[in-house]
matplotlib code that plots the C-alpha trace (Angstrom):
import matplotlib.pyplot as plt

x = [-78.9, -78.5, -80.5, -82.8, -82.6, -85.9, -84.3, -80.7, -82.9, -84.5, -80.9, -80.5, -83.4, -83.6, -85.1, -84.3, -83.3, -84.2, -82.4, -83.5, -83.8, -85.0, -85.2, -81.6, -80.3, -77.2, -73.9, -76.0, -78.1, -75.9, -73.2, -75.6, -76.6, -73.4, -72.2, -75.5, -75.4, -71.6, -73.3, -76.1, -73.3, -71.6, -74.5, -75.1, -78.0, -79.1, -79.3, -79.6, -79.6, -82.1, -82.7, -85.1, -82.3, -78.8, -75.7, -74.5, -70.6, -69.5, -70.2, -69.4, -65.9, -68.9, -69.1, -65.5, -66.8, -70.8, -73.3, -76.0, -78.7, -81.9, -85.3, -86.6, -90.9, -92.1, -88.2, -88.5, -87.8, -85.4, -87.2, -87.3, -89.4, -87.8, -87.5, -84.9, -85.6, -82.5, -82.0, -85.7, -89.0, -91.3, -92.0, -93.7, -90.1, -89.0, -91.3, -92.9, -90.6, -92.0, -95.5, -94.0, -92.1, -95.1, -97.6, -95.7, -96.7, -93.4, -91.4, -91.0, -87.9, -86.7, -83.0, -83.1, -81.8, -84.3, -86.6, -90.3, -88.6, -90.4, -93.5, -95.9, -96.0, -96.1, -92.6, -89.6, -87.9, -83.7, -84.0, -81.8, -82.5, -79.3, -77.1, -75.2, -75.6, -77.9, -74.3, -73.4, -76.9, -75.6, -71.9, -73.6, -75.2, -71.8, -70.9, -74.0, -74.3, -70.2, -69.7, -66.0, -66.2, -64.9, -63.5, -65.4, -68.4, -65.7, -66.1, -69.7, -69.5, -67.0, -69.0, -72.2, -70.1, -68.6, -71.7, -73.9, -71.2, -70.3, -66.2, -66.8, -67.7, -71.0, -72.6, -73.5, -69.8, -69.1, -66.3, -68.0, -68.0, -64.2, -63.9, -65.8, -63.8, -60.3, -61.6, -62.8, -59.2, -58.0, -59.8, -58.5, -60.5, -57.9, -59.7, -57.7, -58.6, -62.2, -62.1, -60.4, -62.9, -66.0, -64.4, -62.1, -63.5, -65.7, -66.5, -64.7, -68.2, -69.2, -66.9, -69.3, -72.5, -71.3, -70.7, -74.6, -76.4, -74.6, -75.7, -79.3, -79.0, -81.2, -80.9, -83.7, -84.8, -81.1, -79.5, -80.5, -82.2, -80.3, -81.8, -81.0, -83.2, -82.7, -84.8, -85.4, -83.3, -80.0, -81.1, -80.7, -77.5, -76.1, -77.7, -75.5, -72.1, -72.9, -73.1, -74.4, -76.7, -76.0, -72.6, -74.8, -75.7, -72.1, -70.7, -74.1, -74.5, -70.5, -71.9, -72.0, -75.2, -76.9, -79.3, -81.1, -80.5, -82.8, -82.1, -85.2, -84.8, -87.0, -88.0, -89.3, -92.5, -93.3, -92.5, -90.1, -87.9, -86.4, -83.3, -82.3, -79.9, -79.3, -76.3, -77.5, -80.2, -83.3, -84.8, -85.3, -86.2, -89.6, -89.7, -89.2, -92.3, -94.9, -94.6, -94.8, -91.0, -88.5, -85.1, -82.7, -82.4, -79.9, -80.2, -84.0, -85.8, -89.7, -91.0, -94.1, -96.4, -97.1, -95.0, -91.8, -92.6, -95.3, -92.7, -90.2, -92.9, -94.3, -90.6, -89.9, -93.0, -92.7, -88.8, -89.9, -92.2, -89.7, -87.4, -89.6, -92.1, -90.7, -93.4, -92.0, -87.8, -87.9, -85.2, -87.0, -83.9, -80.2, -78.4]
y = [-98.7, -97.5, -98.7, -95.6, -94.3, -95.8, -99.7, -98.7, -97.2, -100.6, -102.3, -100.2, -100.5, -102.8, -106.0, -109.6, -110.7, -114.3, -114.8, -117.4, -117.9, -120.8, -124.6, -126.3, -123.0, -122.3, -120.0, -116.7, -117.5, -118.9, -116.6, -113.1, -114.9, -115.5, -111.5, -109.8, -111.9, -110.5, -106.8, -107.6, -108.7, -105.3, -103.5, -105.5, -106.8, -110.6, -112.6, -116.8, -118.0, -120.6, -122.5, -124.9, -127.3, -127.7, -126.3, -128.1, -129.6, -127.3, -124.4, -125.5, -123.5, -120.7, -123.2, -122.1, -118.6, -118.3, -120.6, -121.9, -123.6, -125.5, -126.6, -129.8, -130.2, -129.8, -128.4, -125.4, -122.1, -119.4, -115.7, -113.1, -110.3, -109.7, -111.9, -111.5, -113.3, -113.5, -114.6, -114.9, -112.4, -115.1, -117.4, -120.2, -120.4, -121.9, -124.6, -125.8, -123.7, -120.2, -121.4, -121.7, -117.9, -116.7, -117.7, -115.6, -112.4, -111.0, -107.8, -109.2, -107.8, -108.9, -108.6, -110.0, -109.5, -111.7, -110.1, -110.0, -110.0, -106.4, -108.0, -110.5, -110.6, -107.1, -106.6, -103.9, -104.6, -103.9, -105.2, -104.5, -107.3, -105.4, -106.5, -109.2, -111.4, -111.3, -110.8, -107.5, -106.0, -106.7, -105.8, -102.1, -102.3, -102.1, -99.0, -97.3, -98.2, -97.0, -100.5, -101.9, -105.4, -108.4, -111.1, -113.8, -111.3, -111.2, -114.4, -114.8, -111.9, -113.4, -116.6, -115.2, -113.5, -116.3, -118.6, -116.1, -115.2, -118.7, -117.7, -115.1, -116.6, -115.6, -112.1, -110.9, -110.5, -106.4, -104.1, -103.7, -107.6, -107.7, -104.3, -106.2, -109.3, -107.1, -105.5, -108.8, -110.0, -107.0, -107.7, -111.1, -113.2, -116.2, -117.3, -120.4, -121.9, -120.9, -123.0, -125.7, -125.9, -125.7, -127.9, -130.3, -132.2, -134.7, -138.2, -140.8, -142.2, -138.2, -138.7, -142.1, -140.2, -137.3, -140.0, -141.5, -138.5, -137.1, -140.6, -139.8, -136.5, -135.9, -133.3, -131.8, -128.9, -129.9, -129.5, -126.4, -127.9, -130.4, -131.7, -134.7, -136.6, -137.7, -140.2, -141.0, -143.8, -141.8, -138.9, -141.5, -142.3, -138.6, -137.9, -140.4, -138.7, -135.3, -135.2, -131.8, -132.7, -128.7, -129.9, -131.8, -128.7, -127.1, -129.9, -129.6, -125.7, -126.3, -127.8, -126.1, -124.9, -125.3, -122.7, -124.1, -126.8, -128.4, -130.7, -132.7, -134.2, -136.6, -135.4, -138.5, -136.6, -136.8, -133.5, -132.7, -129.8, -128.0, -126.2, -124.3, -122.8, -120.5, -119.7, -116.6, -114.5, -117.4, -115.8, -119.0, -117.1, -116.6, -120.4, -120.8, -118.1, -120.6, -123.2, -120.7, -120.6, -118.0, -116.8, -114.8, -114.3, -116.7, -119.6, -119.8, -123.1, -124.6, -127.0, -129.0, -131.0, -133.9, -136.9, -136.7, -138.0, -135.1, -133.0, -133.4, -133.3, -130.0, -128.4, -129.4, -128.2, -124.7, -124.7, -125.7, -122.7, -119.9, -121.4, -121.3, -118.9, -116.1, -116.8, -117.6, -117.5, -114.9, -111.5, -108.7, -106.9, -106.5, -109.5]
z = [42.0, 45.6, 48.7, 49.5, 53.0, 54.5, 53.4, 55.2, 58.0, 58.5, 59.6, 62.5, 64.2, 67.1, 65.4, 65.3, 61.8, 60.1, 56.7, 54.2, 50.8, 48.4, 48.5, 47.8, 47.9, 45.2, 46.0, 44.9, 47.9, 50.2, 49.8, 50.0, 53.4, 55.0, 53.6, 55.2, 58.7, 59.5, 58.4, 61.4, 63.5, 63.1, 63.5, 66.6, 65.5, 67.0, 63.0, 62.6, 58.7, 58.2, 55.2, 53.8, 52.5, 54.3, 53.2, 50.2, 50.2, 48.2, 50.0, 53.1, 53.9, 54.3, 57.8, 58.9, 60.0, 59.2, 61.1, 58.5, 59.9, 58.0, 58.8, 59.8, 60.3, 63.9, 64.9, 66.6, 64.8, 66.7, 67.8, 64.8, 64.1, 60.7, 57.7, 54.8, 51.9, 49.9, 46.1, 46.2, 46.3, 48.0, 50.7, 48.4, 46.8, 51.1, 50.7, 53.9, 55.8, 53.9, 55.7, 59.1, 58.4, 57.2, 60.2, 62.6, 60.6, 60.3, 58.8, 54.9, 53.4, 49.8, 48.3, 45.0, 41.3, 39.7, 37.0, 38.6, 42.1, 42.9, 42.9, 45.6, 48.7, 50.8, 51.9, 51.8, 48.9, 47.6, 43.9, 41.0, 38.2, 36.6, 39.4, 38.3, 41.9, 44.9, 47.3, 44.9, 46.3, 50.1, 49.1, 48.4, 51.8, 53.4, 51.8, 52.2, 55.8, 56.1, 57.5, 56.9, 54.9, 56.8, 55.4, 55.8, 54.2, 51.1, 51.0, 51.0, 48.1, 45.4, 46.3, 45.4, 42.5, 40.6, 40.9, 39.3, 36.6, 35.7, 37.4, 34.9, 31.9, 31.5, 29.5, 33.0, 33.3, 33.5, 34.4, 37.7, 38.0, 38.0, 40.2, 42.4, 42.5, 42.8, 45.7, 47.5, 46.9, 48.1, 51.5, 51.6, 49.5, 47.7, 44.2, 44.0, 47.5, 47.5, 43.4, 44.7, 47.2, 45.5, 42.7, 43.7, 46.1, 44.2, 45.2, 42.9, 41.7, 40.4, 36.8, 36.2, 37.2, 35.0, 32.1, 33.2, 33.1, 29.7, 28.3, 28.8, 26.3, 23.1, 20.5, 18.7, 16.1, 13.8, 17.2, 18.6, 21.7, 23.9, 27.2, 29.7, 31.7, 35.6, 36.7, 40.6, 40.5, 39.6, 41.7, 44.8, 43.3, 43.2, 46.8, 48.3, 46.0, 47.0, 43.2, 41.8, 39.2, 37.5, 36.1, 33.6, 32.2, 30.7, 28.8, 26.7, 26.5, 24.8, 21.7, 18.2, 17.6, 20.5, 21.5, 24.5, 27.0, 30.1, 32.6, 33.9, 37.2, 38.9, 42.3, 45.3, 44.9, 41.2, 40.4, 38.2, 38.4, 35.0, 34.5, 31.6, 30.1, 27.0, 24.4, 22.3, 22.2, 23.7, 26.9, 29.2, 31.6, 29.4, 29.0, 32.5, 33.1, 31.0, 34.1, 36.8, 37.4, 36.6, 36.8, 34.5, 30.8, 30.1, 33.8, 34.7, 36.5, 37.0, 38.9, 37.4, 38.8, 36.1, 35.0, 33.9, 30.4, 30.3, 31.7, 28.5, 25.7, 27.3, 27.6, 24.7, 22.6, 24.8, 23.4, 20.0, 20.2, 21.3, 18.7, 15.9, 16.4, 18.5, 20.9, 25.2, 25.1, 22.0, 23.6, 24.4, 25.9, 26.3, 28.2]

ax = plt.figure().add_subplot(projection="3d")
ax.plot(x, y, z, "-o")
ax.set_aspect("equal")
plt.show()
């Protein structure tokens, strides 16, 4: 799916870009950001990134040739007209910072791939839930706008690429994923640095914290629901490591037999925040959907505002439900 002319038209008009995207924003997010921002810079257009959350550790090499900025409350917020929300449709999804955005009445503009992201708030929308990353959506802006890709956007690209793709492992994984890639390596991008990178930079206390937060998992339904639970107390723990409490969820989606698998973490403010993750044909996406959150057919995430030990029974009824009974997390597509 092309841009249409009226979206391209918007890019070369004289406005000042703001580009955000969700709280504790992934490499989907981070790395459509740092590809549209050198496309604003070519257009000569004046563009600052700011984010709810900072830049996490493993992202960071984004530093070496994109400036990434985040909020703090009461800090003052640089002049825009125009916002772009990227790898999100919404300013509730920037937290306390989507507020702040949203007071100054600006230009809304959405580039997402998320299913229900052509919906909300009024805004000019580039959405293609069949694209397989947010940064593939802004890759096609640089050919429709005839603007040569730099490197460092190449970057930002095959970032947004392999995050969304699982480095290719996942059923989003296309011919047009890996034509993709070869031409990002053609323009400069090196797979094995930018891994390394991401990868192999781990504090020596991550492999216990892995081992910790493994410990906590429980199967249920004759093993086709897995989950693991994160209290505040280790989330303090894997703050201080830089630890990325995500890498919980792979070693459990390997299992025989499993079908579905959540990851309940323990947020400072007594909310606890679900990911999930499917094997087969389970939409947790539709799971996701039941407590206001969302996602894709196969990686989807809520937030809910009870108690974590409310949190698991409800998740795992809502599971035991789309297992079962075909009801929330039953396919209703392709993958």
């Amino acid at each position: 799916m092309t841009p249409n002319p009226s979206f391209l038209h918007l890019f070369r008009e004289p406005r000042r870009f703001l580009l955000s995207g969700h709280e504790n924003p992934d490499g989907d997010c981070v790395g459509a950001q740092a590809a549209l921002f050198h496309l604003l810079k070519a257009l000569g257009r004046p563009v600052v990134i700011l984010n709810p959350d900072p830049l996490e550790r493993s992202y960071d090499f984004l530093l070496d040739h994109t400036e990434f900025r985040s909020w703090q409350p009461g800090a003052t917020v640089p002049e825009f007209d125009t916002v772009v929300l990227l790898d999100c449709h919404q300013t509730s999804r920037l937290g306390p910072l989507g507020g702040v955005l949203a007071a100054r009445r600006p230009t809304l503009v959405v580039i997402d791939h998320h299913l229900g992201s052509d919906q909300g708030e009024e805004a000019l929308r580039y959405v293609d839930p069949a694209a397989p990353s947010t940064g593939t959506l802004v890759h096609r802006l640089y050919h429709a706008l005839e603007v040569p890709l730099p490197r460092a956007a190449a970057e930002g690209v095959f970032l947004s690429l392999v995050a969304d793709t699982g480095w290719f492992r996942y059923s989003n994984t296309s011919a047009e994923v890996f034509a993709i890639a070869a031409s990002l390596v053609q323009a400069g991008v090196d797979p094995s640095r930018l891994f390394d990178l991401m990868f192999r930079r781990n504090h020596p206390d991550s492999v216990g914290l892995l081992a910790d937060a493994l410990g906590t998992h429980q199967y249920r339904f004759g093993g086709r629901y897995v989950f693991a639970v994160l209290d505040r107390a280790f989330q303090e723990r894997a703050a201080k490591a830089g630890f990325n409490t995500d890498d919980v969820l792979e070693p459990m989606r390997s299992v025989q037999g499993v079908e579905v698998v959540a990851l309940l973490k323990e947020r400072s403010t007594g909310q606890v925040k679900v990911s999930l993750r499917a094997v087969g044909d389970v939409d947790v996406q539709a799971i996701a959907a039941r407590f206001g959150g969302g996602g894709h057919r196969k990686a989807a995430g809520a937030t809910l505002d009870i108690d974590l030990a409310n949190a698991i029974a409800q998740v795992e009824d809502t599971v035991r439900r789309a297992l079962t009974t075909g009801g929330a997390g039953a396919r209703t597509g392709p993958s």
